[in-house]
LODO-244385 format. One record per residue (C-alpha): residue in three letters; x, y, z. Coordinates in steps of 0.2 Angstrom, whole numbers, padded with zeros to 4 digits, always signed. Example, Ala and Ser with C-alpha at 12.3 -4.5 7.8 and 13.67 -1.06 7.14 Angstrom:
% residues 2
ALA+0062-0022+0039SER+0068-0005+0036
END
This chain:
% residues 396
UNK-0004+0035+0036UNK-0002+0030+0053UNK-0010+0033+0071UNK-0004+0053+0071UNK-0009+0064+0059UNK+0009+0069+0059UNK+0015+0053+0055UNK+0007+0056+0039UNK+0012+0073+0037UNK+0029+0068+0037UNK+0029+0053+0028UNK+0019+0057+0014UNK+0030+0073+0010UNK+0039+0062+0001UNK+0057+0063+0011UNK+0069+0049+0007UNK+0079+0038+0016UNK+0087+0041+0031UNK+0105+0050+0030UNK+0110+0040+0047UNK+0126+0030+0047UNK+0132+0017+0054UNK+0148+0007+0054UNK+0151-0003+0038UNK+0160-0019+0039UNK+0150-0029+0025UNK+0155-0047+0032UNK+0145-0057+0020UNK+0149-0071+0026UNK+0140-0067+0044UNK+0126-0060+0036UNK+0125-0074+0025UNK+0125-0087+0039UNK+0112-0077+0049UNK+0101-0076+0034UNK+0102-0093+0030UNK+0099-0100+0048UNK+0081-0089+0046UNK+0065-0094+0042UNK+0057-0082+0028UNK+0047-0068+0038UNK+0059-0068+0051UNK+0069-0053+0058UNK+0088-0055+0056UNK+0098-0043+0067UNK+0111-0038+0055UNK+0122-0026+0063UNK+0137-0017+0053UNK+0128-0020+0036UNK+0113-0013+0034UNK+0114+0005+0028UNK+0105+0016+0016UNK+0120+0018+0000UNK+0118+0002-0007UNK+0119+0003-0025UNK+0104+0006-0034UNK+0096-0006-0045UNK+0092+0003-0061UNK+0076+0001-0070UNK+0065+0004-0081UNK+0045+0009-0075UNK+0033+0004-0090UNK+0014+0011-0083UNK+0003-0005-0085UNK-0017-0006-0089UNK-0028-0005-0074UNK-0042+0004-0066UNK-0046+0020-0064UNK-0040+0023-0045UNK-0045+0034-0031UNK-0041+0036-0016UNK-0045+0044+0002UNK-0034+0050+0014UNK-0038+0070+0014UNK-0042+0073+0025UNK-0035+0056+0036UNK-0043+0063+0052UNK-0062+0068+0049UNK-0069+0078+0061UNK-0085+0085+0056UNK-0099+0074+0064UNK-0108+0073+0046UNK-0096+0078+0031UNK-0092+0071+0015UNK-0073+0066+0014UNK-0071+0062-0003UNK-0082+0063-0021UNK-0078+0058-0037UNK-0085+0054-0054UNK-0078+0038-0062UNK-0083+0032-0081UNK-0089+0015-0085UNK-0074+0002-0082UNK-0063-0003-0070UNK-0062+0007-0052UNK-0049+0005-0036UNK-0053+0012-0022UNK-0043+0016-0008UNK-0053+0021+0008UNK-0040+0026+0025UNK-0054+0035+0035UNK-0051+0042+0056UNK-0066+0046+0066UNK-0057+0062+0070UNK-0071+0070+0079UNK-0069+0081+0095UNK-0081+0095+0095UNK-0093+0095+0103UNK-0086+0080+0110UNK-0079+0063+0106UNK-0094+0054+0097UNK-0094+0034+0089UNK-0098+0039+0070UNK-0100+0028+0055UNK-0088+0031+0037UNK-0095+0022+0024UNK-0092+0022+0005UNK-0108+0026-0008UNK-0109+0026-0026UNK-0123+0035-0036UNK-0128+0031-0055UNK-0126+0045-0065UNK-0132+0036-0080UNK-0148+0037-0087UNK-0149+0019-0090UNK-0149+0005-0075UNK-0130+0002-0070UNK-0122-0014-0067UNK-0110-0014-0048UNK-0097-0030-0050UNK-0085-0033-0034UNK-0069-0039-0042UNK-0057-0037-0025UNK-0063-0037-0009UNK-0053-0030+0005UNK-0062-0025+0023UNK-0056-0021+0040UNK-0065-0018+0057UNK-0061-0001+0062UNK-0046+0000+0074UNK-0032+0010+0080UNK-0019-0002+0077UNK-0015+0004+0060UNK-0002-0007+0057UNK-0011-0021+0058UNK-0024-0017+0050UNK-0011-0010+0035UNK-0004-0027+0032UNK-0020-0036+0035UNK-0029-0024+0020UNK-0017-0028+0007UNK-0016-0046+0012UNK-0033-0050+0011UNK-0033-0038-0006UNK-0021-0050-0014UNK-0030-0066-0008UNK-0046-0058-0013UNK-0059-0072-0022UNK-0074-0061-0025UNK-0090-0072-0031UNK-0097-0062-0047UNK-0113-0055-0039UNK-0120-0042-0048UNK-0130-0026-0041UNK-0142-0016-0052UNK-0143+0002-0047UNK-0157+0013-0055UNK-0152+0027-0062UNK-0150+0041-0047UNK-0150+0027-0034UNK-0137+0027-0020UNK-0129+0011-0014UNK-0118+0003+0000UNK-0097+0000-0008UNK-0093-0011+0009UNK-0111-0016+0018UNK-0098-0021+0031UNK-0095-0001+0033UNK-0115+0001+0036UNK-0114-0010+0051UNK-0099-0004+0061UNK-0097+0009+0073UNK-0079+0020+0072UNK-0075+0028+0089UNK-0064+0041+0089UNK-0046+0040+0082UNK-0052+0023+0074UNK-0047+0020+0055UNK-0057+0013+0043UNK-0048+0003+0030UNK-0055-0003+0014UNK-0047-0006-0003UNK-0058-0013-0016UNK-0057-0015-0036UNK-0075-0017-0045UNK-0083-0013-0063UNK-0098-0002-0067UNK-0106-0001-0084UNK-0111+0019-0080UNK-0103+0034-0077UNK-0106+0034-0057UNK-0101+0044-0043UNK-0091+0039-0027UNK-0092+0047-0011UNK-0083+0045+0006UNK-0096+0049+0019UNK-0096+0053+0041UNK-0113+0050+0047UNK-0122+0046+0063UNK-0121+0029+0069UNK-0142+0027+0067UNK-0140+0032+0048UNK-0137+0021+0034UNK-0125+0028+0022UNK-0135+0027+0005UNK-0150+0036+0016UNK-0139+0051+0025UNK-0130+0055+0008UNK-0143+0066-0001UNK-0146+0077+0014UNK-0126+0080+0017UNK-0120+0095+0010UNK-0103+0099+0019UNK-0089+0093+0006UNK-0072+0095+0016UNK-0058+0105+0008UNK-0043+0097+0003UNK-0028+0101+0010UNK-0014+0092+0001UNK-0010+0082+0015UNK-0006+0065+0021UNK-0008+0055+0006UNK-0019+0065-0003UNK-0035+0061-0012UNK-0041+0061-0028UNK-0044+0050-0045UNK-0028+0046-0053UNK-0025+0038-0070UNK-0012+0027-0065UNK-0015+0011-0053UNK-0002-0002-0060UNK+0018-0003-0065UNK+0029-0013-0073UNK+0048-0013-0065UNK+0061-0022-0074UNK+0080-0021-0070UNK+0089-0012-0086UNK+0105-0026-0083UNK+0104-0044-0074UNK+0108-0044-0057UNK+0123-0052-0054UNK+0126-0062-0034UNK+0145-0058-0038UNK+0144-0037-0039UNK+0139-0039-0020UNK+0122-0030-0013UNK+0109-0019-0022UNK+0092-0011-0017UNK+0078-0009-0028UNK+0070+0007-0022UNK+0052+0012-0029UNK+0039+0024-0019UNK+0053+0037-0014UNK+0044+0051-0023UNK+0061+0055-0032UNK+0067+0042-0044UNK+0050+0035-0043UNK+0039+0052-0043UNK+0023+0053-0035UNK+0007+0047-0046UNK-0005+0063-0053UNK-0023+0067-0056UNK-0036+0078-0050UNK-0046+0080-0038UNK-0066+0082-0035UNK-0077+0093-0050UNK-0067+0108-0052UNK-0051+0094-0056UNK-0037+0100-0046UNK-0023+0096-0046UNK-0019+0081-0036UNK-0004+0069-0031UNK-0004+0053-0019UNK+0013+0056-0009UNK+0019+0038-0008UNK+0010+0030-0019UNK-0002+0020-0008UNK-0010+0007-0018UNK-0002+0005-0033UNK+0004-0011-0038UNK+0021-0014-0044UNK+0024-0028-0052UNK+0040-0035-0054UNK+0052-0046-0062UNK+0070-0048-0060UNK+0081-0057-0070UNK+0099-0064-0059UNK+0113-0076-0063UNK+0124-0083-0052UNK+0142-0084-0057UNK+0150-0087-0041UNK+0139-0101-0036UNK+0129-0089-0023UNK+0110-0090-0020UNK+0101-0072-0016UNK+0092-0065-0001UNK+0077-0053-0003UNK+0077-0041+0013UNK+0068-0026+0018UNK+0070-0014+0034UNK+0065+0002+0040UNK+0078+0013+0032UNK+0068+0030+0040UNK+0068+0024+0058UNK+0082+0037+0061UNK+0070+0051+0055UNK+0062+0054+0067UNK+0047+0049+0080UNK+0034+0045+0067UNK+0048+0032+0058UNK+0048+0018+0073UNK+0039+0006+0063UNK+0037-0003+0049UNK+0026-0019+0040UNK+0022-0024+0022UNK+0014-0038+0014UNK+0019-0045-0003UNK+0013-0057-0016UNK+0029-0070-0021UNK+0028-0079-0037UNK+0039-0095-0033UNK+0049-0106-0047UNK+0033-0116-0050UNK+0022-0102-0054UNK+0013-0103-0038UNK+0011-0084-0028UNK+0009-0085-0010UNK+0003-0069+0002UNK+0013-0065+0018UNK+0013-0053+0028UNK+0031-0046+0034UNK+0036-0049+0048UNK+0029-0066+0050UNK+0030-0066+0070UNK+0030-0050+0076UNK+0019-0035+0070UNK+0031-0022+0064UNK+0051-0021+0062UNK+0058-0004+0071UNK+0073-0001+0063UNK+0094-0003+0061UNK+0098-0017+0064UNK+0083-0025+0062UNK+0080-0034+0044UNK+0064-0043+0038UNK+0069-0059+0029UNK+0055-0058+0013UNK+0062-0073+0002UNK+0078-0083-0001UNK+0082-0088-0020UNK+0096-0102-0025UNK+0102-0105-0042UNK+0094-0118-0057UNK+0110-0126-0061UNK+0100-0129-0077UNK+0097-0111-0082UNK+0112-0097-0083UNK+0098-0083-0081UNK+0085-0084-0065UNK+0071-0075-0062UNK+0062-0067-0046UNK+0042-0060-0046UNK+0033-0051-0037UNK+0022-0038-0032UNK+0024-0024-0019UNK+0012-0009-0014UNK+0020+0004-0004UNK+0015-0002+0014UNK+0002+0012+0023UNK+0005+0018+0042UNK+0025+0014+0035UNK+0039+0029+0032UNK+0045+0027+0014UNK+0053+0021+0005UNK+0056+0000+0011UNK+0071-0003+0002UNK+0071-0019-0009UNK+0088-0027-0006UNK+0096-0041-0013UNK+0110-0050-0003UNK+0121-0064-0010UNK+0121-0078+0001UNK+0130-0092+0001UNK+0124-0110+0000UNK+0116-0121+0010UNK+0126-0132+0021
END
């Protein structure tokens, strides 16, 4: 998911990390220092430590309640000037959706376009349309940016509980901030929304003239794209939410470990289908599920831990030069706070370059600590981000 439609291809084939090494001196003490002397968000240069073999952190995956999810990103690049891009059918309940749209148009030329979201009561009785999250971005070709901003604003997401009333048959606006904006070409349009309907309804992803409104084109377009099995993919899935738990407690005295989730190999791709005939459909990389996390740790050489991320794939190749994320941190005092990683700077490129997510010291009052949080594979970003977990030594 990234400017190029390669990028995409290659990131969401789900490859794992980078086989690139580099000389291995594990001075923990000098990564220690340098990590400490950092502010959380901040990239650390940590040369002759970062590498892609740290241990794994086992654990177990327990799939948790949530909404029926959808998302579209087949195809990424649309480029028939009036085309449906996406249509499913969701039962009453709980919906994600995941839109990650490009005006891809060239033929006959380069035209601004709209790409809206629609959804169409297929009941026979009046349904009822509650926004529960909220995330919207103006189209852009910064997808980085608009990446971390997406999910930021998802996670701080405090929808009003408005209700809309669609007739049965009746057509409505998802985003009415799609209706309004104009996507010139090679823009993406980003939206990732979570609501409830109390009728089996229809949601389509839709290209249209910028004079059109989404709700009023729809009926009229018949061209439904073909899916390809590319980029992340499209389609309903069953699964929106985990539950990752480490099988042991982390201990700051066995040295470094990295969690590792959205790698398509120990963490396999979610399934579902796609569109009426139900195909059979996958989301390479996972893109907007929720993994929600919670670490146990103890401390018996007196160390404190380091949460850090990098971009493990920048040695893949062209498409792999970047990468950003935002995460949701639950602190000691129950309180989650949103950031967007890194803090100062819009992506991280690679070795030797670490994003510092969070630093943990140990309750001298509890024997067993714990670490939360919650982490969405981050779009436009080769995968995996390796979770790691650096011992650190106190403050001075």
């Amino acid at each position: 998911m990234n400017k190029h439609i390669k990028t995409s291809l290659l990131l969401m084939l789900g490859l794992v990390s980078c086989k690139v090494g580099f000389a291995q001196k594990n001075d923990l003490s000098s990564v220690s220092k340098k990590i400490v002397s950092a502010n959380k968000g901040d990239i650390v240069l940590l040369e002759d430590f970062l590498k892609t073999d740290f241990p794994k952190l086992p654990y177990t995956k327990t799939v948790l309640p949530g909404p029926q999810y959808i998302i579209s990103d087949d195809p990424e690049y649309i480029r028939v000037p009036e085309a449906i891009a996406l249509q499913e059918t969701v039962d009453p309940g709980a919906v994600r959706l995941y839109v990650y749209n490009v005006n891809g148009v060239k033929e006959p030329q380069k035209m601004p376009r709209k790409i809206s979201a629609v959804i169409k009561n297929l009941g026979h009785e009046n349904m009822h349309f509650r926004m529960l999250k909220y995330a919207s971005q103006k189209p852009s070709s910064n997808y980085f940016e608009i990446g971390k901003k997406g999910l930021e604003d998802y996670f701080l997401s405090a929808v009003n509980n408005q209700m809309k009333v669609l007739k049965p048959g009746e057509v409505m606006a998802i985003d009415e901030k799609l209706e309004k904006q104009l996507v010139q070409y090679d823009e993406l349009v980003h939206g990732f929304y979570e609501f409830v309907v109390d009728q089996p309804a229809q949601i389509s992803v839709i290209q249209f003239a910028p004079n059109e409104s989404g709700p009023k084109v729809f009926p009229r377009i018949k061209t439904l794209i073909p899916h390809s099995h590319a980029n992340a993919g499209r389609g309903i899935f069953p699964i929106s939410n985990y539950q990752i738990n480490p099988k042991d407690t982390l201990d700051t005295k066995k040295g470094a470990v990295q969690l590792i989730v959205a790698d398509g190999q120990d963490d396999p791709w979610i399934t579902g289908t796609i569109g009426a005939k139900k195909e059979f459909a996958k989301n390479a990389g996972n893109y907007g599920v929720l993994y929600k996390t919670k670490i146990k740790w103890k401390s018996t050489d007196g160390k404190g831990l380091a949460l850090v991320s990098w971009n493990s794939r920048s040695g893949d190749n062209q498409w792999c030069g970047g990468m950003g994320l935002t995460m949701e941190l639950v602190g000691q005092d129950g309180q989650k706070t949103v950031m967007q990683y890194p803090k100062n700077a819009l992506i991280t490129k690679g070795y030797p370059e670490a994003i510092l997510i969070e630093t943990y010291w140990p309750d001298p009052k509890k024997e067993i600590q714990e670490i939360e949080f919650t982490y969405s594979p981050p779009g436009a970003s080769c995968l995996p981000t390796p979770l790691i977990f650096v011992p650190i030594d106190p403050k001075k």
